[in-house]
C-alpha positions, 0 to 999 in steps of 0.5 A: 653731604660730603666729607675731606680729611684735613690731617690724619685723624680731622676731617671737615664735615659738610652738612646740610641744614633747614631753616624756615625762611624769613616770613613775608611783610604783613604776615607771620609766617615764611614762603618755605625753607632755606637750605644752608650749608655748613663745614663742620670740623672733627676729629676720630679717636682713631687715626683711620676714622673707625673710633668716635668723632668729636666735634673741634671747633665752630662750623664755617658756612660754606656754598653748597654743592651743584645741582645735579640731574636726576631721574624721574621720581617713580612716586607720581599718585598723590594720596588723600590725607584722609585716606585709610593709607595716610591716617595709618601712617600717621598712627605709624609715624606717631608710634615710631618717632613719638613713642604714642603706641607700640610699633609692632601694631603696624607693622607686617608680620615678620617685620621688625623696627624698632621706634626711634628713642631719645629724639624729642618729638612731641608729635608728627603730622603726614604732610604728602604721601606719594605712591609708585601706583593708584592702588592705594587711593580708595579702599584698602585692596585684596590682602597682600597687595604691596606697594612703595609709598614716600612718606613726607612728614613734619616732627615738631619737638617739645620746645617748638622746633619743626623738623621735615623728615621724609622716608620711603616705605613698602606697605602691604594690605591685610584684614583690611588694613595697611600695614608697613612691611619696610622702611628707607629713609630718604626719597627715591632710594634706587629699587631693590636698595636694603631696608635701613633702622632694622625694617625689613622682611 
């Protein structure tokens, strides 16, 4: 979230963090997630920050910073989960982040993206896909027909933990099917912001 150098070498780290919320009298689950808040002390092995950091001491948890206003999110048309976009995206995700797969499978030509290693997931599961346009709705369009899609998901690792990650993608039509031509992470990325964890075209 934010960062403030403290001395020459030790910063204090501010990260977010979500925790399911308590669940509801009489039943077994919570109404959503909780947002905390948490100051983190580290230390560089190079006095400007350029080295490795190294966790100092046990975070503090701290208020979280105000609200501010933002724009409109450009992803206004919700997508069927049974739709050919979203059923491919779970195949995607499941390759990417879970290693079920080779990526290359669904990525476009002259894409590159290499899958996340090391992370722990033992599955995902697309919980919303949003698109910029209803040009993805039915039937998979005319090939080259490109558009920008944010992809909310849900990882759960092998000791049970759930972990919602969100990621912004450009996918492109071809022989029938969608293909993933980039990749941000994060949500509403300003237009024409670089592709980030090697996608791009």
């Amino acid at each position: 979230m934010r960062s403030a150098q403290l001395t020459r070498g030790t910063w204090s780290v501010v990260v977010a963090a979500q925790f399911p919320s308590a669940p509801v009298e009489g039943t077994k689950t919570g109404t959503g997630r909780t947002v905390r808040y948490f100051a983190v002390p580290v230390a560089s092995s190079d006095a400007g920050g350029a080295g490795g950091f190294t966790v100092t001491g046990a975070p503090a948890e701290v208020t979280g910073p105000g609200e501010a206003r933002t724009g409109a999110s450009r992803f206004t048309t919700a997508l069927p989960d049974d739709g050919a976009l979203a059923t491919s995206l779970g195949e995607f995700f499941n390759a990417y982040l879970v290693g079920v797969g080779e990526v290359s499978r669904y990525l476009a030509p002259g894409t590159r993206l290499e899958p996340v290693r090391g992370a722990g997931y033992a599955s995902v599961d697309v919980e919303e896909v949003l698109a910029e346009s209803d040009e993805a709705e039915g039937a998979v369009p005319v090939d080259g027909t490109r558009i920008r899609v944010r992809v909310s998901v849900r990882a759960v690792d092998a000791a049970g933990g759930r972990w919602p990650l969100t990621y912004e993608l450009s996918v492109t039509s071809r022989s029938g099917r969608w293909e993933v031509s980039a990749l941000r992470s994060g949500a509403d990325a300003a237009a024409g912001a670089g592709a980030v964890g090697g996608a791009g075209k």
